[in-house]
C-alpha positions as CSV (number, residue, x, y, z in Angstrom):
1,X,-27.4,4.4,5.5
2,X,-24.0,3.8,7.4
3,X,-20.8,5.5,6.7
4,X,-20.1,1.7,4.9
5,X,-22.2,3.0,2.0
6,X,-20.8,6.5,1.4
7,X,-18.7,5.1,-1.5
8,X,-21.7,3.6,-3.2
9,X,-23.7,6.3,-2.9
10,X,-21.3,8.6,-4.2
11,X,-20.5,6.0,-6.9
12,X,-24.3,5.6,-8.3
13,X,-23.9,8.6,-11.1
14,X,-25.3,12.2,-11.3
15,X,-27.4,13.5,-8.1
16,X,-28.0,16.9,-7.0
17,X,-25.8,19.8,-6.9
18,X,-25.7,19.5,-3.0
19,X,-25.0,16.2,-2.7
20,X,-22.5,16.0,-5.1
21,X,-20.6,18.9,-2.9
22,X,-21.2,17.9,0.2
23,X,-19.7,14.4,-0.8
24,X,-16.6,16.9,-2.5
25,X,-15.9,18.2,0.8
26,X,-16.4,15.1,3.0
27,X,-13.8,13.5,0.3
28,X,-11.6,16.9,0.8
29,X,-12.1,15.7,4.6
30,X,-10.7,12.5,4.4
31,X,-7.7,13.2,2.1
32,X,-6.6,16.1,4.5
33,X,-6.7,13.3,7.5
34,X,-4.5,10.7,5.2
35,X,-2.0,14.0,4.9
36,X,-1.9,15.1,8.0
37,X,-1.5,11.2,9.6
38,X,1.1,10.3,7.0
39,X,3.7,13.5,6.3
40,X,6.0,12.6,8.5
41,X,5.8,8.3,8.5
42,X,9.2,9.0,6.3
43,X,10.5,7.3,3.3
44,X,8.0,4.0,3.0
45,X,7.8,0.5,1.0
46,X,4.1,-0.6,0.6
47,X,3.6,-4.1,0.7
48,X,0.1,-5.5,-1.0
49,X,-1.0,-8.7,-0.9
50,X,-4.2,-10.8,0.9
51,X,-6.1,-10.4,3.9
52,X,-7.0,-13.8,3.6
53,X,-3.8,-15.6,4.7
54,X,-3.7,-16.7,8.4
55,X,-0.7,-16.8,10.5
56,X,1.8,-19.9,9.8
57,X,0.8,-19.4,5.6
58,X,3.8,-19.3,3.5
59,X,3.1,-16.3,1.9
60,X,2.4,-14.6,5.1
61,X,5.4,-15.5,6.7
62,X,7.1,-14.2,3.5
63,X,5.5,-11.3,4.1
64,X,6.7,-11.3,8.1
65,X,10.2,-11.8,6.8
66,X,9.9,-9.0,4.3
67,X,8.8,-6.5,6.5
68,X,11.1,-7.4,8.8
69,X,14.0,-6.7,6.4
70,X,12.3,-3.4,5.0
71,X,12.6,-2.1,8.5
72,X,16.2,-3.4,8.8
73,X,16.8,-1.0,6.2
74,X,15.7,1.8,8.3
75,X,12.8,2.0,5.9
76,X,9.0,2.5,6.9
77,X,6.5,-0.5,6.3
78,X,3.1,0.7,4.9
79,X,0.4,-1.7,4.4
80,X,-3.5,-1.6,3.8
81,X,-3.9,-2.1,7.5
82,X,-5.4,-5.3,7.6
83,X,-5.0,-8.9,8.5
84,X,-3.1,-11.4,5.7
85,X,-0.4,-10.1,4.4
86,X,-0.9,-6.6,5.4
87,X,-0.8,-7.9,9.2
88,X,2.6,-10.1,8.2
89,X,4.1,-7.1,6.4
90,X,3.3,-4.7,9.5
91,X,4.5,-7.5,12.7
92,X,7.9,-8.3,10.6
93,X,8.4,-4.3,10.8
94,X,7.8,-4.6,14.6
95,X,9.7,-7.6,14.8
96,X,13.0,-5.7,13.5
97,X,11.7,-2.6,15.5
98,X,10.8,-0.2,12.1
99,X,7.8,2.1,11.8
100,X,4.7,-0.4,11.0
101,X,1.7,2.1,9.1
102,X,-1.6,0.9,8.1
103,X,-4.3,2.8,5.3
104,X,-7.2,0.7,6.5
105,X,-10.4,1.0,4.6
106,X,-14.2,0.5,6.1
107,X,-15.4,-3.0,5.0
108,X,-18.0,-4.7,6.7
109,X,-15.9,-8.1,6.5
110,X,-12.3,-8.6,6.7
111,X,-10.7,-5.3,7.0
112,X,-10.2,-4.6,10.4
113,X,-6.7,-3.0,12.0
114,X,-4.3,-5.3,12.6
115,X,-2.6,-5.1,16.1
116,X,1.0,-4.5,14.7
117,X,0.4,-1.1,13.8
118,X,2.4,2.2,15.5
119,X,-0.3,4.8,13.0
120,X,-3.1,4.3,11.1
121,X,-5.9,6.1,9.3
122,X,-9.2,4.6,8.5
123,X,-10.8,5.7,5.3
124,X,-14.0,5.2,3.4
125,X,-13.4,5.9,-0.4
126,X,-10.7,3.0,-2.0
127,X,-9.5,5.6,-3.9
128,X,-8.4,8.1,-1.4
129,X,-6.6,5.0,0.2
130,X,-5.2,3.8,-2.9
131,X,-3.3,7.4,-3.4
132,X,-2.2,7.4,0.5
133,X,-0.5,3.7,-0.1
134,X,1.3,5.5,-3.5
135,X,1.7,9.0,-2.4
136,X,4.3,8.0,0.6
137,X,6.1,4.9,-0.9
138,X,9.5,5.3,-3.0
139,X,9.0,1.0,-3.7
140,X,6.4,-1.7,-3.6
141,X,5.8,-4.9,-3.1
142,X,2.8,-7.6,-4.3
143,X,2.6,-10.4,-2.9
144,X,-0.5,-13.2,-3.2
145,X,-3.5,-11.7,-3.3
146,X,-7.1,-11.1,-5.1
147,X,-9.1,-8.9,-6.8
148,X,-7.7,-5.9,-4.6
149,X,-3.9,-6.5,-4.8
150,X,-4.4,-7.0,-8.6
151,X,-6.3,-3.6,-8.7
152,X,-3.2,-2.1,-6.7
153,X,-0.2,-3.9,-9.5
154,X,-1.5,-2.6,-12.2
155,X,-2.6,0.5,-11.2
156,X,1.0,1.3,-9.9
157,X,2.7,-0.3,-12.8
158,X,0.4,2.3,-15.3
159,X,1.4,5.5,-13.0
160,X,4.8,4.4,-13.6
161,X,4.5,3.6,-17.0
162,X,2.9,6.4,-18.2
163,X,5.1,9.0,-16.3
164,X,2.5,10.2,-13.4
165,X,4.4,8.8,-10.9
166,X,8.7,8.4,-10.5
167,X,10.3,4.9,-11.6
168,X,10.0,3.2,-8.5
169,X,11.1,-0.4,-8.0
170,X,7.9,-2.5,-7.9
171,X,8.4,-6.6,-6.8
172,X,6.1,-9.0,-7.1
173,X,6.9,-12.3,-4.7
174,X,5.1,-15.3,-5.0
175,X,6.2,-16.9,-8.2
176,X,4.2,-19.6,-8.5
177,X,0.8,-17.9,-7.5
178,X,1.7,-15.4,-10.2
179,X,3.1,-17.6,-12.8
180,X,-0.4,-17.7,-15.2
181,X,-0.3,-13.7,-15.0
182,X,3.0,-13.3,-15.9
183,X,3.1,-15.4,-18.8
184,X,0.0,-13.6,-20.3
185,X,1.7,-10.4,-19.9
186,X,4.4,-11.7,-22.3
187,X,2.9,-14.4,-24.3
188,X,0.0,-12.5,-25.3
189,X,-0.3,-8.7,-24.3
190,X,3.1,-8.2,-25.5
191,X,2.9,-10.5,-28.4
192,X,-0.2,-8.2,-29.4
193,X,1.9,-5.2,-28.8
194,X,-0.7,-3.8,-26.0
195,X,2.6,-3.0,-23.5
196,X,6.2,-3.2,-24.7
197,X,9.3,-4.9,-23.4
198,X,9.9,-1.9,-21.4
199,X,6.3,-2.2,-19.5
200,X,7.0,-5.8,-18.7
201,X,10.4,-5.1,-17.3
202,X,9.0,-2.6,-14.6
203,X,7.7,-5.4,-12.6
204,X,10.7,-7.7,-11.1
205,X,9.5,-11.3,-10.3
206,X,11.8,-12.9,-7.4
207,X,11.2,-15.2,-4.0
208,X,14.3,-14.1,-2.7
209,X,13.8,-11.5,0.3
210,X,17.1,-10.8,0.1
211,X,17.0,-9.7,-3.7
212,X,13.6,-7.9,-3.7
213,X,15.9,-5.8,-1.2
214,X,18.4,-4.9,-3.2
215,X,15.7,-4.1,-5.9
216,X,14.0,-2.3,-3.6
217,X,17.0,0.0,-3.0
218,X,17.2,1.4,-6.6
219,X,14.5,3.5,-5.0
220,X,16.0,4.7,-2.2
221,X,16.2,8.1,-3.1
222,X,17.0,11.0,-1.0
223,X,14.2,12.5,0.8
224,X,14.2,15.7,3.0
225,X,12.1,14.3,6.3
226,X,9.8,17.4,7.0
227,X,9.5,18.4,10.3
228,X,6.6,18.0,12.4
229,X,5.4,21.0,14.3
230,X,4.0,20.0,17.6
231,X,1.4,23.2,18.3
232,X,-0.6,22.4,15.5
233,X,-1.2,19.1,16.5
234,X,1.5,17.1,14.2
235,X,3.8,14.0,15.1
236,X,5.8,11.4,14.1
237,X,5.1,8.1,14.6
238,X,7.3,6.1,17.8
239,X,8.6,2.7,16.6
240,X,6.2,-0.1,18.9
241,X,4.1,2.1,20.1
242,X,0.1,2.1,18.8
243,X,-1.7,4.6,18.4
244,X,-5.4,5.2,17.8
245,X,-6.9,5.8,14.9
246,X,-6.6,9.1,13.3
């Protein structure tokens, strides 16, 4: 079996002892290469959404003009890596000449790096790429998107919610694509009383780049940049300039 199917095979219940460790320590692997590539991308707003928009879309040129105004704010742009959204997200960064970073994951359609990328890791669990996309971000952003970028709003709405993760602002863009969702998270979820008022206001609904912005800077935080130290092989990523795959 490829490296495609180490996720299902690790995913299929108990096995032996051995394999169950030697898949511990090939996950161990791959979360100390998201570390390594990522400590010192700086201060970052993920942006979710699509990889099935094509260029000219207008959600993906919301995306370009998003990203483009992330990095205007001296801010890193981090995105799954791909095409869609992700690739929007990432060329508006290089547009406005920010840090563009991509957490691809191994798919055997769709995800492939975009070209607007200055660092990016490849992984091959969705979970060790869904921590990377939270673990560097102070905001985020969903924009139009499917199964996945659903996955990745509700997942960062409960780590804020129930306190594993800091407030941080979280947008969603898009209004009308998300206009069903929204209403059954008030007309009905909190109408049963399965989230409060204080759940549903966590997620700020807007089209306007210019005020996802300024929500976006509620989470602008200070953040000590740590230094990298160049004889062990660390580095910060160069504004426009690609490098391979870490």
């Amino acid at each position: 079996m490829s490296r495609l199917d180490d996720e299902a095979r690790f995913l299929v219940g108990p096995r032996s002892r051995r394999l169950e460790l030697v898949s511990a320590l090939k996950i161990l692997r791959e979360f100390i290469r998201g570390f390594r590539a990522l400590h010192f991308v700086g201060p970052c707003v993920t942006v979710f959404g699509s990889a099935r928009f094509p260029a000219g879309h207008r959600y993906y040129d919301l995306g370009r003009a998003l990203g483009r105004r992330i990095a205007e704010e001296g801010l890193t742009v981090m995105t799954g890596g791909g095409p869609g959204i992700m690739e929007a997200a990432n060329r508006g960064a290089r547009d406005a000449g920010g840090i563009s970073i991509g957490c691809n994951i191994r798919l055997p359609h769709e995800q492939k790096p975009n070209p607007y990328l200055d660092r990016f890791v490849e992984l091959d669990h969705f979970f060790v790429r869904k921590v990377m996309l939270v673990k560097y971000s102070i905001a985020f952003v969903i924009l139009p998107g499917g199964f996945g970028t659903l996955d990745e709003l509700f997942e960062t709405a409960t780590l804020v919610q129930t306190g594993k993760m800091r407030s941080f602002p979280i947008v969603v863009m898009g209004t009308d694509y998300w206009r069903e969702m929204y209403d059954f998270a008030r007309d009905r979820m909190l109408a049963e009383g399965t989230i409060s008022a204080a759940d549903l206001a966590l997620i700020h609904f807007t089209d306007s780049v210019e005020d996802a912005t300024a929500i976006l800077r509620q989470g602008f935080a200070s953040m000590r940049a740590p230094q990298p130290i160049a004889a062990i092989g660390e580095s910060a990523p160069t504004p426009g300039v690609s490098e391979p795959n870490t």
